[in-house]
N, CA, C and O atoms as a DFTB+ gen file, in Angstrom:
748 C
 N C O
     1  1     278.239     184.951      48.202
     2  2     279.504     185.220      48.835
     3  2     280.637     185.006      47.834
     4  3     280.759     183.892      47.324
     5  1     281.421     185.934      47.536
     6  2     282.733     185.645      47.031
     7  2     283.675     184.799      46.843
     8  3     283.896     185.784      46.138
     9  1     284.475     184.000      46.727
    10  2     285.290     182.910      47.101
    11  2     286.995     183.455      46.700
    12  3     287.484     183.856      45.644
    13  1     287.455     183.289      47.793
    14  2     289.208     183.754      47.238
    15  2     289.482     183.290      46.514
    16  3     289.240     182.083      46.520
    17  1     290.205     183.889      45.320
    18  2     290.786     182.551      43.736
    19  2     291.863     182.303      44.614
    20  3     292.596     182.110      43.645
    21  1     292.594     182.140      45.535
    22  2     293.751     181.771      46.172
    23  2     293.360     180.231      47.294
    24  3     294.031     179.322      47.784
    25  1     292.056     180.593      47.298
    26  2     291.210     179.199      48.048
    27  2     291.109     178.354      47.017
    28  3     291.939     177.447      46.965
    29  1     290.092     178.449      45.978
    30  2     290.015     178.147      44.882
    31  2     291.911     177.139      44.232
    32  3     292.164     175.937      44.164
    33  1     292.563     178.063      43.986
    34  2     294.075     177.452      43.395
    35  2     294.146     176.246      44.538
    36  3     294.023     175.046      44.295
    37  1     294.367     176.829      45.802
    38  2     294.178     175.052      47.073
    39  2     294.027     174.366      46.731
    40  3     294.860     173.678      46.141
    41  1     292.658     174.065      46.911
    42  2     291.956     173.258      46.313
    43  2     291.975     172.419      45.567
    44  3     291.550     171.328      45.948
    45  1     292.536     172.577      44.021
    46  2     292.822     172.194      43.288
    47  2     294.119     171.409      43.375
    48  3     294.292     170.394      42.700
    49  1     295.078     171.917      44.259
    50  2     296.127     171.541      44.622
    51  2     296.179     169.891      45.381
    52  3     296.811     168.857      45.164
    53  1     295.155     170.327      46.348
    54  2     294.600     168.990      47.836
    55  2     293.549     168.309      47.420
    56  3     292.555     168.061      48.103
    57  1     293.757     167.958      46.178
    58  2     292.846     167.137      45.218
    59  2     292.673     165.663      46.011
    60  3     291.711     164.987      46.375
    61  1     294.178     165.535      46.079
    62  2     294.461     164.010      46.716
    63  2     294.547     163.562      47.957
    64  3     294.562     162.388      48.328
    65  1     294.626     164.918      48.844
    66  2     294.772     164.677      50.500
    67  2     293.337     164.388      50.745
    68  3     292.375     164.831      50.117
    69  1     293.345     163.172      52.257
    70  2     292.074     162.452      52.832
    71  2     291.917     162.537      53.941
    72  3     291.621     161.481      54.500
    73  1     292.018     163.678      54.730
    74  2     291.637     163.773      56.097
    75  2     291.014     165.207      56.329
    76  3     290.663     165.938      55.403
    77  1     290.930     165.483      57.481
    78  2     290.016     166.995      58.031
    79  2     291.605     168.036      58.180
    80  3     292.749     167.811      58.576
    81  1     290.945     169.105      57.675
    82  2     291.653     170.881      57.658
    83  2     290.757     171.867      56.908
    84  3     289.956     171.505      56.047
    85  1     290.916     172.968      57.237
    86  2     289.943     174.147      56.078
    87  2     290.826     174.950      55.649
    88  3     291.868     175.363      56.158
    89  1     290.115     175.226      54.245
    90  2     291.221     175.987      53.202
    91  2     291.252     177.146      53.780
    92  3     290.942     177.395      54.945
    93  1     291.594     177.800      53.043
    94  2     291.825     179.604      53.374
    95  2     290.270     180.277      52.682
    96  3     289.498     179.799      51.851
    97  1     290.257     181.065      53.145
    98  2     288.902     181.987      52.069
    99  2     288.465     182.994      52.851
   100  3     288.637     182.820      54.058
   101  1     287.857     184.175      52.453
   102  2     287.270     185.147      53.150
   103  2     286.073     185.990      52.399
   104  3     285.727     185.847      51.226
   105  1     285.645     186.704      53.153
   106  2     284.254     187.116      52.322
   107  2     284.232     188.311      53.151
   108  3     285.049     188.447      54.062
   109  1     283.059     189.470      52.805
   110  2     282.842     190.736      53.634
   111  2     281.687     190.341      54.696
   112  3     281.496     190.635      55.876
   113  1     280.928     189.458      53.646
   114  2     279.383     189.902      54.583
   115  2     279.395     187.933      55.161
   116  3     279.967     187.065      54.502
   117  1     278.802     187.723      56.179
   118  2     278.215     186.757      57.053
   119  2     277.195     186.803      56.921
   120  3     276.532     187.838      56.994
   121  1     276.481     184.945      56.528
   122  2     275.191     184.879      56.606
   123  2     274.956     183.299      56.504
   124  3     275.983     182.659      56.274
   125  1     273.556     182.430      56.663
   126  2     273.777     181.233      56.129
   127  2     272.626     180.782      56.562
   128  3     272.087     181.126      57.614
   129  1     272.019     179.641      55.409
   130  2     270.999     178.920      55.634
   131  2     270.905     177.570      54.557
   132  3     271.633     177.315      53.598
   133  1     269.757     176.835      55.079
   134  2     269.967     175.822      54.677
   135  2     269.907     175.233      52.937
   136  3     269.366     176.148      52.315
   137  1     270.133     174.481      52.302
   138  2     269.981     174.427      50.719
   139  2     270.165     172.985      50.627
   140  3     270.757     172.286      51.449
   141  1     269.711     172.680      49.759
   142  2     269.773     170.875      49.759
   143  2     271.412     170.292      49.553
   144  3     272.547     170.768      49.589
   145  1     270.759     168.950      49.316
   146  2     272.671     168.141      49.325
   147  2     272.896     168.252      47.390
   148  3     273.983     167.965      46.890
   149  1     271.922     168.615      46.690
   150  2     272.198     168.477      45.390
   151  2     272.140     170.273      45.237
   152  3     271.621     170.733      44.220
   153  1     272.588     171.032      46.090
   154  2     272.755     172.498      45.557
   155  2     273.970     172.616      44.633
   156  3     274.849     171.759      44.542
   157  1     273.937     173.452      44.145
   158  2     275.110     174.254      42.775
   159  2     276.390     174.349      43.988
   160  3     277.515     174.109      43.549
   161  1     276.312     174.586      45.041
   162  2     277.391     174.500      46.118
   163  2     277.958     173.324      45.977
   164  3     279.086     173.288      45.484
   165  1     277.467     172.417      46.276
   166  2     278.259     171.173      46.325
   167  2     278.603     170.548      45.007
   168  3     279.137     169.455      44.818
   169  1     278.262     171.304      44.259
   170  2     278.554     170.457      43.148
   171  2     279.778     170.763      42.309
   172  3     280.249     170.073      41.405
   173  1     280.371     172.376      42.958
   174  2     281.390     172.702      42.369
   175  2     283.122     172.124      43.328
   176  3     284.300     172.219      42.985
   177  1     282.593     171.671      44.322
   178  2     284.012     170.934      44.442
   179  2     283.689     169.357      44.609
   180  3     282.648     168.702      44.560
   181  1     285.327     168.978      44.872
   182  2     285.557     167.118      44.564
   183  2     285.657     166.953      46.080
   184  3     285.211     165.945      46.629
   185  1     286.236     167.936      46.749
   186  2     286.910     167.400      48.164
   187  2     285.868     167.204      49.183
   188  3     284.881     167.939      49.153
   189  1     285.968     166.393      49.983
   190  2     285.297     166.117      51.244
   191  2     285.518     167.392      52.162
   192  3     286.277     168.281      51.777
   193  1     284.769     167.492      53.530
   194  2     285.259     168.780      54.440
   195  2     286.596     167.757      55.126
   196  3     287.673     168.283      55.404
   197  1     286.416     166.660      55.285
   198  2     287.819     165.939      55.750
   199  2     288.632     166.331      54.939
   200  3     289.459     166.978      55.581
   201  1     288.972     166.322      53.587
   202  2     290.251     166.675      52.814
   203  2     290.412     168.093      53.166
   204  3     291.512     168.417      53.614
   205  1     289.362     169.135      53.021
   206  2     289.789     170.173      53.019
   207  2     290.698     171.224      54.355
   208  3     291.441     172.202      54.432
   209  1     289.829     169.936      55.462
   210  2     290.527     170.705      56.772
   211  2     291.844     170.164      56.941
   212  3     292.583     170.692      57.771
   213  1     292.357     168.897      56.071
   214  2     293.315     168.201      56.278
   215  2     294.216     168.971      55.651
   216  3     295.388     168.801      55.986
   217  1     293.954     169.853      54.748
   218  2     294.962     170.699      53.761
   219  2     295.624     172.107      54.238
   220  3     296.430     172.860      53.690
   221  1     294.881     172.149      55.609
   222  2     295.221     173.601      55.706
   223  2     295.974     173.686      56.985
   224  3     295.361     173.148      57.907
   225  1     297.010     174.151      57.283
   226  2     297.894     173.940      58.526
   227  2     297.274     175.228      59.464
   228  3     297.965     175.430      60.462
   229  1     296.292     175.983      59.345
   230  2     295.696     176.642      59.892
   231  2     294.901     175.639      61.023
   232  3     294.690     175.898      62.208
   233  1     294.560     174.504      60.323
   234  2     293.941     173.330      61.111
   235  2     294.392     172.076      61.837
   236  3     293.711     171.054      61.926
   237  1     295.521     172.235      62.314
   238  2     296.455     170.693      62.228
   239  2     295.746     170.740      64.062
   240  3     295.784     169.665      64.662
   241  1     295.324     171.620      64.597
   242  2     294.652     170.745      65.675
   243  2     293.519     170.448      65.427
   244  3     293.299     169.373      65.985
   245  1     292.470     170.865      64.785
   246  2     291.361     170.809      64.706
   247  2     291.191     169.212      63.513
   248  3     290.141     168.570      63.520
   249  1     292.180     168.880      62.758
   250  2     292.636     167.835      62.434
   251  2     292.991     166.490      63.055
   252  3     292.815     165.309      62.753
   253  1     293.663     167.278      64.218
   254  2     294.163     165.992      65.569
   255  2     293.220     165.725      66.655
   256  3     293.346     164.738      67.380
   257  1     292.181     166.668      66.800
   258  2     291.189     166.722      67.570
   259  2     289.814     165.640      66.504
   260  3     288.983     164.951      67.096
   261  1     289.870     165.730      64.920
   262  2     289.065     164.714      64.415
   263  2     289.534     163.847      64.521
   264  3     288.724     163.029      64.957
   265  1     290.873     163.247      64.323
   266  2     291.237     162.195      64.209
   267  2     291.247     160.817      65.443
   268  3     291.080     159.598      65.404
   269  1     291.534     161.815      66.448
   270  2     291.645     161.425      68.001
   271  2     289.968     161.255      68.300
   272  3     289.818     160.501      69.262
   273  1     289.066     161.591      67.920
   274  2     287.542     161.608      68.177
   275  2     287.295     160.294      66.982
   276  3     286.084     160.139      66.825
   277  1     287.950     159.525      66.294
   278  2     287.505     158.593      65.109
   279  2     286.260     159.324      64.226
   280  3     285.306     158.670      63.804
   281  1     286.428     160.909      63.992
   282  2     285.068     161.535      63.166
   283  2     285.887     161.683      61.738
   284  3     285.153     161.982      60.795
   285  1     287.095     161.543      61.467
   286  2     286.717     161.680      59.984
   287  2     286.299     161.265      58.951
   288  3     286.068     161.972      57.970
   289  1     286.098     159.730      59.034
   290  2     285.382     159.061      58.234
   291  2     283.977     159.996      57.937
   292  3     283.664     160.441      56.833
   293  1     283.117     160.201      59.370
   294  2     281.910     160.989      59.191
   295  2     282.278     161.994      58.707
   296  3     281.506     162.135      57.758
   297  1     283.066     162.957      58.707
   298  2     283.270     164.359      57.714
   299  2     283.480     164.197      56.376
   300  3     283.175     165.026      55.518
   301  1     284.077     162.978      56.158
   302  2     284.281     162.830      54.595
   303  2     283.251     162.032      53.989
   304  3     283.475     161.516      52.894
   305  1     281.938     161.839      54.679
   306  2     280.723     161.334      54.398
   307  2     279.641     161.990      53.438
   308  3     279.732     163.105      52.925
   309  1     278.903     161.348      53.337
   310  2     277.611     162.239      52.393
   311  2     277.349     163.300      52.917
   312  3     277.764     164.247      52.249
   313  1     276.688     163.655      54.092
   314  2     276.319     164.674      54.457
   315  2     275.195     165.148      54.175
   316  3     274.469     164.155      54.152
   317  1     274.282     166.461      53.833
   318  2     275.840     167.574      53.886
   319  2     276.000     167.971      54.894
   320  3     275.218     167.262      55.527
   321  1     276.518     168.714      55.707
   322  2     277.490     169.632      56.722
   323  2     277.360     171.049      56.576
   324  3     277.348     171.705      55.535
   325  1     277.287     171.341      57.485
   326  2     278.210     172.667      57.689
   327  2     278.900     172.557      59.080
   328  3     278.526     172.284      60.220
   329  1     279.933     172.851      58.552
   330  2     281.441     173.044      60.322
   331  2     281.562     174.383      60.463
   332  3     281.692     175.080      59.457
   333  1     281.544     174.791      61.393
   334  2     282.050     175.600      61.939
   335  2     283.336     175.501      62.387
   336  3     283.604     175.037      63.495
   337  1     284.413     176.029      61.365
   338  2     285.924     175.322      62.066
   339  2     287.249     175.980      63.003
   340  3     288.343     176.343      62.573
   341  1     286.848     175.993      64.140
   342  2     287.999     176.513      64.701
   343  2     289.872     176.589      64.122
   344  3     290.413     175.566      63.701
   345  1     290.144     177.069      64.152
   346  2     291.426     177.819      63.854
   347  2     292.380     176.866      65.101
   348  3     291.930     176.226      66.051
   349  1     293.762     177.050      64.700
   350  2     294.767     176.559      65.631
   351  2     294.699     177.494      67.106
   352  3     294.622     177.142      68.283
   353  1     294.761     178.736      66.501
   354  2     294.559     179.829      67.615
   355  2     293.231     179.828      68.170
   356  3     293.243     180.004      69.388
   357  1     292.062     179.681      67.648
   358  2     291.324     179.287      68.414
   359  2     291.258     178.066      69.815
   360  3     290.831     178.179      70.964
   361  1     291.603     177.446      69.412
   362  2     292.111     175.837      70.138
   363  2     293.276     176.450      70.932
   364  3     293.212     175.947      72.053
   365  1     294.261     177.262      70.871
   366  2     295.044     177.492      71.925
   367  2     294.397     178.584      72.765
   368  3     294.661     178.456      73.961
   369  1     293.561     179.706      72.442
   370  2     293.168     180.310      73.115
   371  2     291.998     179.241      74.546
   372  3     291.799     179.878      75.581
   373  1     291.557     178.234      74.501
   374  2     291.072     177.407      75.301
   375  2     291.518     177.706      76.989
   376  3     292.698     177.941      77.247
   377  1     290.692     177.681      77.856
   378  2     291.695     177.299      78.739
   379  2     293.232     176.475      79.330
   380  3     292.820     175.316      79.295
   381  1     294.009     176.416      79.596
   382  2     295.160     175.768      80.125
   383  2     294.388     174.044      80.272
   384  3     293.232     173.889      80.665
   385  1     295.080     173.180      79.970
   386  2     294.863     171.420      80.117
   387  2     293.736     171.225      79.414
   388  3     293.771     170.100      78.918
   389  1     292.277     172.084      79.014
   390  2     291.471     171.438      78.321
   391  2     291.341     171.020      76.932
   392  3     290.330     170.326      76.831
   393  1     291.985     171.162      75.745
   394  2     292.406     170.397      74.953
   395  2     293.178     169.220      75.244
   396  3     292.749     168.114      74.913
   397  1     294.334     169.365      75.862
   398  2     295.308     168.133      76.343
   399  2     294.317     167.370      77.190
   400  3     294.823     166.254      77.304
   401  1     293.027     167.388      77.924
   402  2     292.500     166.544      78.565
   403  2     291.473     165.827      77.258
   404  3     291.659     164.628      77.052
   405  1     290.706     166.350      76.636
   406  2     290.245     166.409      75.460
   407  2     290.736     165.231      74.803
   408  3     289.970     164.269      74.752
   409  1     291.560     165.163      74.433
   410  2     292.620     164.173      73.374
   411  2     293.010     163.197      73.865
   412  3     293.309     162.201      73.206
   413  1     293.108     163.294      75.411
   414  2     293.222     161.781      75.844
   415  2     292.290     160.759      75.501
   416  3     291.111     161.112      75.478
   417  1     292.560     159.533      75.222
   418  2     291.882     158.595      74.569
   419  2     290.260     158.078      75.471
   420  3     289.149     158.060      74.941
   421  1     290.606     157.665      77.061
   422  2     289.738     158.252      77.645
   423  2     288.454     159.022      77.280
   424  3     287.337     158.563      77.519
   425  1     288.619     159.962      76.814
   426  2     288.053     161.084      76.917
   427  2     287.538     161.542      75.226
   428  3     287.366     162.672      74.768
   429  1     287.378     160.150      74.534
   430  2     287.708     160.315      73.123
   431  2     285.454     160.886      72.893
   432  3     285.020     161.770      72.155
   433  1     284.808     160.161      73.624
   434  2     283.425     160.571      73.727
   435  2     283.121     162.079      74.247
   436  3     281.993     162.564      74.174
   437  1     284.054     162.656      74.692
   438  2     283.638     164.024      75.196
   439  2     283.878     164.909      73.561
   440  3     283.160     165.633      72.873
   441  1     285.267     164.381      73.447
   442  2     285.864     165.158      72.509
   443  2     284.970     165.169      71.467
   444  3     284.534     166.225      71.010
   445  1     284.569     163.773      70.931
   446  2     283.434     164.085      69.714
   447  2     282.215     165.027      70.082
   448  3     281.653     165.789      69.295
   449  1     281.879     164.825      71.536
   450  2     280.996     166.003      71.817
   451  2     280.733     167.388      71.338
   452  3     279.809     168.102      70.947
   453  1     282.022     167.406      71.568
   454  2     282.547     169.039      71.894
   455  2     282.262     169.303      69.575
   456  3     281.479     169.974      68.902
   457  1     283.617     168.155      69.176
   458  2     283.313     168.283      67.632
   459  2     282.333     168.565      66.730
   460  3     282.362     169.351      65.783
   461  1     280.953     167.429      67.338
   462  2     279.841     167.575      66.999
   463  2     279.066     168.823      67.336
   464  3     278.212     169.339      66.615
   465  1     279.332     169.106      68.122
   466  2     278.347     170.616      68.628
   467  2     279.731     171.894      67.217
   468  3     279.765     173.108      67.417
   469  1     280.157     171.586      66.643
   470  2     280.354     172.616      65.390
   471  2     279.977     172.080      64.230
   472  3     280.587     172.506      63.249
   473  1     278.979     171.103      64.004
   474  2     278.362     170.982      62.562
   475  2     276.893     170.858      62.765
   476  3     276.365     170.237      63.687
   477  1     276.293     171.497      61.832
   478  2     275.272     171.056      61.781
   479  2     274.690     170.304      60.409
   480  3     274.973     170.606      59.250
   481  1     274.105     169.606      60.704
   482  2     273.146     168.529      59.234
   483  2     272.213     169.102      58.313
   484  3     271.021     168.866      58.120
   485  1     273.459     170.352      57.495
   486  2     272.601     170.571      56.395
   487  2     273.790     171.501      55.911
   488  3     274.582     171.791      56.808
   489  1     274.047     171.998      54.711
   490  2     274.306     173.087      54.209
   491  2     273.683     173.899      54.527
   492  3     272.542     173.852      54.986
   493  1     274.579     175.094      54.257
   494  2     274.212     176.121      55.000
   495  2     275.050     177.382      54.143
   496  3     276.272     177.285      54.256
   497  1     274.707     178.210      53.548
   498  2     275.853     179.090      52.893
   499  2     276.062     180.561      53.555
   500  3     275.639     180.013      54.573
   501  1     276.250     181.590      53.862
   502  2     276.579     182.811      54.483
   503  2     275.227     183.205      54.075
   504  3     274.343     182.995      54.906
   505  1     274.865     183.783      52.861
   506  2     274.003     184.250      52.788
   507  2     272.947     184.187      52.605
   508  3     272.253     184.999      51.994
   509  1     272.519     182.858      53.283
   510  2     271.619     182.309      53.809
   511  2     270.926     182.119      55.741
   512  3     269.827     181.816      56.205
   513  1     272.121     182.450      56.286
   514  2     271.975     182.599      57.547
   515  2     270.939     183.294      58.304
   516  3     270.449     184.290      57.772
   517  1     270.532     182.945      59.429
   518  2     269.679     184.133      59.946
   519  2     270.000     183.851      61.654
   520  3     270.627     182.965      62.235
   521  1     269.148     185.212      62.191
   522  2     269.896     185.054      63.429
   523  2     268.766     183.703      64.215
   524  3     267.790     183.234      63.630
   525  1     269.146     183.363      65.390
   526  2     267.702     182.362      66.027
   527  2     268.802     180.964      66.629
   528  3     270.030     181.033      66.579
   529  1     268.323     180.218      66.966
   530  2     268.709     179.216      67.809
   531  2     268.817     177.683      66.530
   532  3     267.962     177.364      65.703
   533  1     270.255     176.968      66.817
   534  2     270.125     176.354      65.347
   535  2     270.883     174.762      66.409
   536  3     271.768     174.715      67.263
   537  1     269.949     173.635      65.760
   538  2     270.644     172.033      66.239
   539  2     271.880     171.705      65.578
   540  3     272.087     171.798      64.368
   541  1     272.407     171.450      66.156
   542  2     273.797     170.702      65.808
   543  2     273.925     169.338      65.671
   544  3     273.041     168.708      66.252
   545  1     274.720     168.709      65.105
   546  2     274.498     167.226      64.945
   547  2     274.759     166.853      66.658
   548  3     274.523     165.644      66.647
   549  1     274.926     167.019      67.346
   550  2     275.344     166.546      68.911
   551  2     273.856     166.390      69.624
   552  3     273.645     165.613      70.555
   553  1     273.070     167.075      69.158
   554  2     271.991     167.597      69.663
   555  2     271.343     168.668      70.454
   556  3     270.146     168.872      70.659
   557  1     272.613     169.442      70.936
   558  2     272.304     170.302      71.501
   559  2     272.259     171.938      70.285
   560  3     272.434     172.090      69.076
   561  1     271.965     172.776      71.321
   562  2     271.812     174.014      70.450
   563  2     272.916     174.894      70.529
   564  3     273.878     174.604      71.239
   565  1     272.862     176.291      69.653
   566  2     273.755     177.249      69.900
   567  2     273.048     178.540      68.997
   568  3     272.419     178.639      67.944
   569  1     273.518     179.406      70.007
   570  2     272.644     180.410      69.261
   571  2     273.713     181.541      68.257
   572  3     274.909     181.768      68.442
   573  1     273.035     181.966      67.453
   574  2     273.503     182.962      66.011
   575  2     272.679     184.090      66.092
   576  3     271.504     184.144      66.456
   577  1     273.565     185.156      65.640
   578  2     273.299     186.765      65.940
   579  2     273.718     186.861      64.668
   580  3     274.882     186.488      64.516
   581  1     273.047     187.314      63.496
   582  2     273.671     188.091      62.334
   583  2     273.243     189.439      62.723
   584  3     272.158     189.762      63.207
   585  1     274.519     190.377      62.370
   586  2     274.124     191.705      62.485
   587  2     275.170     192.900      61.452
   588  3     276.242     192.296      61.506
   589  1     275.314     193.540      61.020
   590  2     276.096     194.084      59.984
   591  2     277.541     193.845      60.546
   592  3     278.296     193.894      59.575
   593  1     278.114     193.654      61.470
   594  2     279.351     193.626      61.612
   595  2     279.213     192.267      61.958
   596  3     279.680     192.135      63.090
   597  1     278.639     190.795      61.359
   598  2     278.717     189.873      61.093
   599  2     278.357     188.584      61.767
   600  3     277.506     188.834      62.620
   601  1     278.692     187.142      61.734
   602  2     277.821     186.486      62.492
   603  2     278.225     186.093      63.958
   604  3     279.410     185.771      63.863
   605  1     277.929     185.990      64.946
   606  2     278.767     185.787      66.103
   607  2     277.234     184.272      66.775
   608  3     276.034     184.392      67.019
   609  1     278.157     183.109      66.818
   610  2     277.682     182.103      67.310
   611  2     277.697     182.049      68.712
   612  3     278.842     181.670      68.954
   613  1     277.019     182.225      69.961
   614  2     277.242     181.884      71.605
   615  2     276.628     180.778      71.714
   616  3     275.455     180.548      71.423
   617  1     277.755     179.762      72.322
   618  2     277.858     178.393      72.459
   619  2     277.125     178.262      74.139
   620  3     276.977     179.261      74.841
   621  1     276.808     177.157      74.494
   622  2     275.743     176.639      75.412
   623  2     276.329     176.850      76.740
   624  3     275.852     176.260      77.709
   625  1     277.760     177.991      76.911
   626  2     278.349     177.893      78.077
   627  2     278.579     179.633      78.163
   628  3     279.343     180.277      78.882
   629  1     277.649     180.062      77.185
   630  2     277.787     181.566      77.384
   631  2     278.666     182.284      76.400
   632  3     278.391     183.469      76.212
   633  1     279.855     181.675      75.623
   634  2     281.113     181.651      75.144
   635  2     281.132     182.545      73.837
   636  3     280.173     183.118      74.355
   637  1     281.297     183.166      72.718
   638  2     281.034     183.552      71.802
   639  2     282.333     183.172      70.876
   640  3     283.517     182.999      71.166
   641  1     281.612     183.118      69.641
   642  2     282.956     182.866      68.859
   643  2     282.208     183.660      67.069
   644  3     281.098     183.547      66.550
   645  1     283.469     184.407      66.634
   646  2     282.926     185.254      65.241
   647  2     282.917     184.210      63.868
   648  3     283.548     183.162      64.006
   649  1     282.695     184.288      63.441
   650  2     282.723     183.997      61.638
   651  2     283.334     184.777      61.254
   652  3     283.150     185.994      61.248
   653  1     284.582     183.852      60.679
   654  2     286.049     184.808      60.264
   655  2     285.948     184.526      59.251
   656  3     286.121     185.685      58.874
   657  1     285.751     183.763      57.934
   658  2     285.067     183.182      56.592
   659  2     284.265     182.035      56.761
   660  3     283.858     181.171      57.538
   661  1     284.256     182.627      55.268
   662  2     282.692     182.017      55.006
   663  2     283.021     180.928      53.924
   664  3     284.094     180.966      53.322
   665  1     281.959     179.832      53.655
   666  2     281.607     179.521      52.114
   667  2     282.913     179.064      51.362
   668  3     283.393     179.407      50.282
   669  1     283.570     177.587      52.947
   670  2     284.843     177.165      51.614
   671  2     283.767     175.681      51.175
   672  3     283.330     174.878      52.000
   673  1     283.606     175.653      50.139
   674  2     282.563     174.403      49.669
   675  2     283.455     173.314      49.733
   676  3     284.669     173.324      49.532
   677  1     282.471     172.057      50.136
   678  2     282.986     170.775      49.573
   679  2     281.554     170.056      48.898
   680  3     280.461     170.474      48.519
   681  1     282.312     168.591      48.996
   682  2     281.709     167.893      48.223
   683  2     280.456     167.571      48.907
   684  3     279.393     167.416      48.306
   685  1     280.640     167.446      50.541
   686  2     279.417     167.128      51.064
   687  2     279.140     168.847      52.312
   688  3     278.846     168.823      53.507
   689  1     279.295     169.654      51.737
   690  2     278.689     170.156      52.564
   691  2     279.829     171.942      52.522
   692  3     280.268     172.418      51.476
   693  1     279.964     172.339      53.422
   694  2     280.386     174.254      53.918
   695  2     281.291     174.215      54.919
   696  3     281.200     173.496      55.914
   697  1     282.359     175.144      54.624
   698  2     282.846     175.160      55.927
   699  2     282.953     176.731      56.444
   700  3     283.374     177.522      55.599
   701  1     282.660     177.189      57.572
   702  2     282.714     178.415      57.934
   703  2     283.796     178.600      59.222
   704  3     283.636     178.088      60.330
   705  1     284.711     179.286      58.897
   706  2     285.495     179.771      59.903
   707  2     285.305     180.391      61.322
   708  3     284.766     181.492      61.436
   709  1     285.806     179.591      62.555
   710  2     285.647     180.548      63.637
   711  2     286.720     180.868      64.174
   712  3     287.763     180.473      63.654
   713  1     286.761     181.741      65.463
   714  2     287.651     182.410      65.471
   715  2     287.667     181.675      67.125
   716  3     288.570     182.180      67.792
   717  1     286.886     180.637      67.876
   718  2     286.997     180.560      69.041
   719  2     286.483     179.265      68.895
   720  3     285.766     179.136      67.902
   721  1     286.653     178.148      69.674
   722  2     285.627     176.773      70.355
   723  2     284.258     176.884      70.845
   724  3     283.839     177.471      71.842
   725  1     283.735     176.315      70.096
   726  2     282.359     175.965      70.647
   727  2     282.172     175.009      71.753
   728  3     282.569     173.852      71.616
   729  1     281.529     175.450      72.973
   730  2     281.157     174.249      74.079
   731  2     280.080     173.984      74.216
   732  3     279.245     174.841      74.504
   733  1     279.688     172.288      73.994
   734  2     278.308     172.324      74.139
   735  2     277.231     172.726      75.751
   736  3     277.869     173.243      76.668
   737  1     276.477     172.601      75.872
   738  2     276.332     173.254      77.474
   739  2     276.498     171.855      77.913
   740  3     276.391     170.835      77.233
   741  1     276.886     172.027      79.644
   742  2     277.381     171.048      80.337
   743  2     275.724     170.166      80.767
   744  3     274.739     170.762      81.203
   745  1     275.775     169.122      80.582
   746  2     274.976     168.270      81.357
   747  2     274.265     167.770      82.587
   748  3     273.603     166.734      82.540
């Protein structure tokens, strides 16, 4: 997969920032599978997926939604990872009150729920992907469709959400762009 030199320049920039955001980046083709924690991927950046989502104002909920869940320590962990990271617009497209219920402190165990059902425990790069049913660190599943017009994840409530980029690397792990919230299925 390609990498934007405009992701790339970021990067370099949010050397020093320490919390969750995702850079910018885009690619043509969708794909992804697993590769160890000592792949050539991880080895070309410094940043955690916490620094990187922390850098990008594309992410400042998906930022307030880690922070409010106490997960960024775990994102800026060994790993590796792959996130699937919702967008601001993703998160507003939600229904009406369910983020704002979400974030209440209360409610701080659902919210990691919901967080955890977008990573899963491994690297994972685009073009490595395949379609089939994949665990999430939460434990539950979600299923992946690769098909030439790209990857589309349906979450455990029926829900679908696209892969809008691909393949922003960190230190412990991938981050892949979505375009919608993942829900884990209800209990």
């Amino acid at each position: 997969m390609r990498r934007n030199r405009k992701f790339l320049t970021m990067l370099a920039v949010i050397a020093s920032l320490s919390l969750v955001g995702a850079a910018c980046s885009s690619d043509d083709s969708t794909s992804s599978s697993t590769t160890s924690p000592e792949s050539p991927a991880s080895a070309e950046a410094s940043e955690t997926i916490t620094d990187i989502v922390a850098a990008d104002a594309d992410f400042s909920t998906l930022l307030a939604a880690v922070q409010a869940s106490d997960l960024g320590d775990t994102l800026a962990g060994e790993g590796p990872f792959t996130v699937f990271a919702p967008t601001d617009e993703a998160f507003a497209a939600l229904p009406e009150g369910i983020l704002d219920t979400l974030l209440l402190p209360e409610n701080k165990d659902q919210l990691a729920a919901v967080l955890t059902y977008h990573v899963v425990p491994a690297e994972v790069m685009a073009a490595d992907v395949e379609s089939g049913e994949v665990t999430t660190v939460n434990g539950a599943t979600f299923s992946i469709d690769v098909s030439d017009a790209g990857v589309v994840i349906t979450d455990g409530e029926g829900n679908q959400a696209q892969v809008v980029t691909t393949d922003i690397v960190a230190s412990n792990g991938v981050i892949h762009v979505i375009d919608a919230v993942l829900l884990p299925p209800a209990s």
